[in-house]
N, C-alpha and C positions, 0 to 999 in steps of 0.2 A: 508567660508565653501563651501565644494564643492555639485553642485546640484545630487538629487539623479538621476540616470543615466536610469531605469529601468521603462518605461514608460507602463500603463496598462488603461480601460476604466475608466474614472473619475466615471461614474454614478455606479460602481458596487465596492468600495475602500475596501470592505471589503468580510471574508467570508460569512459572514452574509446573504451580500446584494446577492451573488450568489445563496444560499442555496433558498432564497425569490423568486428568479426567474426563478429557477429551477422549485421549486416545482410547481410554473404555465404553467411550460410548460411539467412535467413528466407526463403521468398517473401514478394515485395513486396508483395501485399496484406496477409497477417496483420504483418508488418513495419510498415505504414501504421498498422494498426490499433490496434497497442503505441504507436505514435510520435505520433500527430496530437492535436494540438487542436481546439477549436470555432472556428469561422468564419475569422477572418485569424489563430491561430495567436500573436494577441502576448502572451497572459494564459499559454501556456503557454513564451514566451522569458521573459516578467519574470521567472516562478517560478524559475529559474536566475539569470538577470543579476543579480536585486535583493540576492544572497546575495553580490555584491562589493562591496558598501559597506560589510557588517560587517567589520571592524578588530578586531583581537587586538594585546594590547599582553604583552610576555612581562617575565617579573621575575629575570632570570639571576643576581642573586646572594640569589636568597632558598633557601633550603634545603628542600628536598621530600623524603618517604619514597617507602615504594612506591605504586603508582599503580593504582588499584583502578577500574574502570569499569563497576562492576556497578551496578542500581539496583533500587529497592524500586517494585513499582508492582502496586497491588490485592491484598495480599496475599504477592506472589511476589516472590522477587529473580531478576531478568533477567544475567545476565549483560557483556549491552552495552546502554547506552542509546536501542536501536534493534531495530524487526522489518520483518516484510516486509507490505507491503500489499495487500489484495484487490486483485485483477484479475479481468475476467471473460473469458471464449472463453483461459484460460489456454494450453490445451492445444492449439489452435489457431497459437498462437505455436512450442512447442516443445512436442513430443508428452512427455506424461506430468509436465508443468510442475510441478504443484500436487502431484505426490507427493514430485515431487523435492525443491520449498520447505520442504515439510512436514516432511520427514526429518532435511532438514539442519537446519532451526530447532530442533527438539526437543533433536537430537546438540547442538547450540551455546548454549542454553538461551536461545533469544529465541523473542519471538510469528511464528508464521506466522495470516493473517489470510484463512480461506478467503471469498472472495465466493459470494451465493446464486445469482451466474450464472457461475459456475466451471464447470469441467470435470471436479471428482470431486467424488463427495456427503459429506454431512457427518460419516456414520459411517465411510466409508475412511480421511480424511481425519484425523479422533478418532483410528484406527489406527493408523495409521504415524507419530502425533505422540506417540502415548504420551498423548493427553487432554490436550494443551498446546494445541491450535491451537484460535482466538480462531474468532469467526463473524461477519460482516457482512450485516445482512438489507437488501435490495429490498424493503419496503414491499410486500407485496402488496396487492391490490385488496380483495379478501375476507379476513373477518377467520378465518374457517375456515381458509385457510392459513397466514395468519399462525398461528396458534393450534398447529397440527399441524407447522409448523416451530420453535416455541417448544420444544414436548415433545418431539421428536428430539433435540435441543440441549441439554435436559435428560437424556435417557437417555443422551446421551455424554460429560454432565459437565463441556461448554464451558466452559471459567474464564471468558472474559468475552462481551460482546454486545455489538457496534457494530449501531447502526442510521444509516444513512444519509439524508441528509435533504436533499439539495442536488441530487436529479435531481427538480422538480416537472416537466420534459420530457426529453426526448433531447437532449442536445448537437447542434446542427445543424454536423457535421462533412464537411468537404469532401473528406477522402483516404477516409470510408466510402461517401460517394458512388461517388464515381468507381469505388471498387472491389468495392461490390457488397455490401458488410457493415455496411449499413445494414439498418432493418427497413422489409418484408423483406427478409431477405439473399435472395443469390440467388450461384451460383455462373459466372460469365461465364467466354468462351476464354479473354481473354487469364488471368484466375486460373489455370486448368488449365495454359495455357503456365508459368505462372511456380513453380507446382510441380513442373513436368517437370522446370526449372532447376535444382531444390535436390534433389538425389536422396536426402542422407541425411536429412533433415528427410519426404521421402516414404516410405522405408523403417520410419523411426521410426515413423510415424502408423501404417502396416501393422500394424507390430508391439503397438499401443498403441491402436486403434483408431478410429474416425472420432471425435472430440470431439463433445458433446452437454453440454447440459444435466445433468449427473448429477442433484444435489441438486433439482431439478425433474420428474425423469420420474415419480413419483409419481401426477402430479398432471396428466401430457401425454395423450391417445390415443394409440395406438400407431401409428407410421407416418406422419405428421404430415409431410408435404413442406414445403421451405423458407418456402411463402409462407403452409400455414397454422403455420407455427414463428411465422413474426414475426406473424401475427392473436394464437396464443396468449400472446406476450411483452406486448406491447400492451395486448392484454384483461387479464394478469395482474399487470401492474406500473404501469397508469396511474392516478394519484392521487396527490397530493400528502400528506407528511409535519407532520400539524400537533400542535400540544398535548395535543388531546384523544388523538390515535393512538400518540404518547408517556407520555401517563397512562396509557394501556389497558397498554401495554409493561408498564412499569414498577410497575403494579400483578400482572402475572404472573411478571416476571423480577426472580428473588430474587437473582441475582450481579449483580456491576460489571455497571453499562450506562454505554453511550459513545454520545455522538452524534458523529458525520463530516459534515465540510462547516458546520461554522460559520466567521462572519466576522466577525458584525458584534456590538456590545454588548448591542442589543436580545435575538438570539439566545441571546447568554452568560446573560445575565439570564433568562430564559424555561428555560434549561437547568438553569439554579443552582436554580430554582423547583421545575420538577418533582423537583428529585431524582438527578438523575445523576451518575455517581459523576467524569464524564470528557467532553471533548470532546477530538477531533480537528480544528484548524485546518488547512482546506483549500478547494481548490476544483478539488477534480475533477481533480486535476492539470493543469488547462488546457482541458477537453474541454465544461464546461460554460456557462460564461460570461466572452465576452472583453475584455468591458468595464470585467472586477474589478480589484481589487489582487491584487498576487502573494500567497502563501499566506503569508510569511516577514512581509510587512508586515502582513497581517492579525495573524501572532501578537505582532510586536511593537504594536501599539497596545490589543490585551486584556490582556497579561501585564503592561503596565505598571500596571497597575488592581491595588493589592493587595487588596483585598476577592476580588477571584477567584482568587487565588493559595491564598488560606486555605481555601476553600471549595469547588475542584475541580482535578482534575488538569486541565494544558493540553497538550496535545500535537501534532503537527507533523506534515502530511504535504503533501510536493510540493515540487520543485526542488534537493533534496538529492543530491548529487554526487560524495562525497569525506568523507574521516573528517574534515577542515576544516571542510568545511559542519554535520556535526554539531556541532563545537563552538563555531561561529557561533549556532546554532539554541538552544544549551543558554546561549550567553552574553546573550540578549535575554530569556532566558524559557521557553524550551520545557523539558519535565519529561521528554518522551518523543519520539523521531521513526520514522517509518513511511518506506519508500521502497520503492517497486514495480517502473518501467521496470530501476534497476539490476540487480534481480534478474532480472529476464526475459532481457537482455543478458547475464547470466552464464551463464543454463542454456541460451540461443539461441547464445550461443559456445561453452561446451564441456561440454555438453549434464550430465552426472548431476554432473560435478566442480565445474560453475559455480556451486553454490547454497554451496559450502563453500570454494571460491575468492571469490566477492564478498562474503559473510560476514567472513570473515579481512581480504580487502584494509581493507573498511572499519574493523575492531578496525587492526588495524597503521597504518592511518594517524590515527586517532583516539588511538593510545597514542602515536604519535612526537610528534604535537601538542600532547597534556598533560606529554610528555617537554619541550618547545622550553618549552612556558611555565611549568615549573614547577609544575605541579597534581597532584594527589596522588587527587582526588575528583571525579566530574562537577559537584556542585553547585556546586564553586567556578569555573565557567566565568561569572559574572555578573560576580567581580571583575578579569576579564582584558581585558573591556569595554572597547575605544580612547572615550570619547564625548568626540564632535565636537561 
């Protein structure tokens, strides 16, 4: 049996152990901010729990080659089945976050997915990926910006376009309450106590800067204090993503476009219509409505629909834990998966090494597991299917 090739820090072998020492080195407000859900918090435990029901059944005397886990998707072959997800106030969490993702995804050949509320803008970002890293837009208000963040995106050559479509409001979250990173943010003592706490996470941001808006200042006044920061967010991102604002897209943007945050079939349908090359099944990883299904059962109830299988790519983000859960995700139907809090946990644990440490863990647990069952190819994770 061949070793597994994919080497990461022994003392940290799991998400877990990241998440653990993370959390000693975040302060707890931007810690909150990575971690919480909307309202009581259950929409964002199912998206985890619900991924223990899928069953893997392995076939020990069937004979496999080698084990290839690269995939084809818009063109490009990825490497691993999986990239990293927009976040936004990235940098906030761990100073210089979004460069760090960016670097390592490019060196690994997976998608990093900058958010338009990140913390570096979209041509740095284009930089340090080598022209690989994906974009995810905020709907803005005005189509003038939309429009002028279209054409940046083309000048840097973005392979693909996620538009988002699943914030028609703010998540009504209770750990950004409390702590002050709601809009408007605002920065309280006890925040300032709880940075004093983290000293190398303080030195970092020194070194790295106050985090801002990058991809935004553009289009900010200069000097803009925290409460008219959130007037401006507000003003610039409230409006809801509908059909018509999807036709506008997609009659300008000539590469893959993805929508994020679908769920339901009406949506898939309405997707398939306009033309989209891809959806992301989601929901906000937990942050925006707590009364949904997990993201996992969302995509099992589309994928089983073959008319959508033929006609768009499906893809997967939220609750994903473990190179396991990847091939749970890929045995129900998903084509591609996204995952965000893991990586923040890697690079808030061991800050520039963590984005090529939690890279690896998941390849190495992802190859041990096509190793147990026998599989040679991602696609064939549909016939490894326990169904109950």
């Amino acid at each position: 049996m061949s070793k597994i090739r994919y080497k990461y820090h022994s003392k940290y072998p799991s998400i877990t152990d990241l998440k653990i020492k993370a959390k000693s080195r975040i302060p707890k407000f931007a810690f909150d901010y990575l971690e919480g859900g909307c309202n009581e918090e259950l929409n964002l435990i199912r998206n985890e729990s619900d991924f223990d029901d899928i069953l893997l059944k392995p076939q020990y005397l069937h004979v496999a080659g080698d084990i290839d886990m690269s995939v084809d998707l818009f063109g490009r072959r990825y490497s691993a089945p999986f990239g990293i997800s927009p976040i936004g106030l990235q940098g906030l969490m761990w100073p210089n976050a979004p460069e760090i993702l960016a670097k390592a995804a490019a060196k690994h050949d997976i998608p990093y997915t900058l958010s338009t509320v990140s913390t570096s803008s979209i041509e740095r970002i284009a930089e340090v990926s080598d022209g690989k890293a994906w974009f995810q837009l905020y709907h803005p208000t005005e189509d003038r910006l939309r429009d002028d963040l279209l054409r940046r995106l083309k000048e840097v050559e973005c392979p693909v376009l996620v538009v988002l479509v699943d914030v028609p409001s703010f998540g009504l979250r209770y750990r950004e309450i409390k702590s002050g990173l709601s809009m408007p943010p605002k920065m309280n003592m006890a925040n300032v106590v709880q940075a004093m706490m983290r000293p190398l996470w303080g030195i970092k941001t020194l070194q790295h800067g106050i985090p801002s808006f990058a991809t935004l200042k553009p289009y900010m006044e200069k000097g803009l204090d925290l409460s008219q920061l959130g007037q401006f967010m507000n003003k610039t991102f409230t409006g809801k993503v509908n059909i018509e604002k999807v036709k506008a897209i997609r009659d300008i943007w000539k590469g893959p476009l993805v929508l994020k945050g679908i769920t339901t079939e009406e949506d898939m349908d309405a997707s398939i219509a306009l033309g989209v090359d891809g959806v992301i099944v989601s929901n906000h990883g937990g942050r925006q409505i707590d009364a949904g299904e997990s993201s996992i059962q969302s995509l099992i109830h589309l994928a089983k629909k073959p008319a959508y299988n033929d006609k768009i790519k499906i893809m997967l983000d939220g609750g994903i834990r473990s190179g396991v859960d990847l091939g749970r995700a890929h045995a129900v139907g998903s084509a591609f998966n996204f995952m965000g809090r893991p990586f923040m946990y890697g690079v808030g644990a061991l800050g520039d090494e963590g984005a090529e440490h939690t890279i690896n863990l998941f390849k190495a647990q992802l190859y041990q597991l096509m190793q147990q069952l026998t599989l040679e190819k991602i696609d064939q994770f549909p016939g490894r299917l326990l169904q109950r």
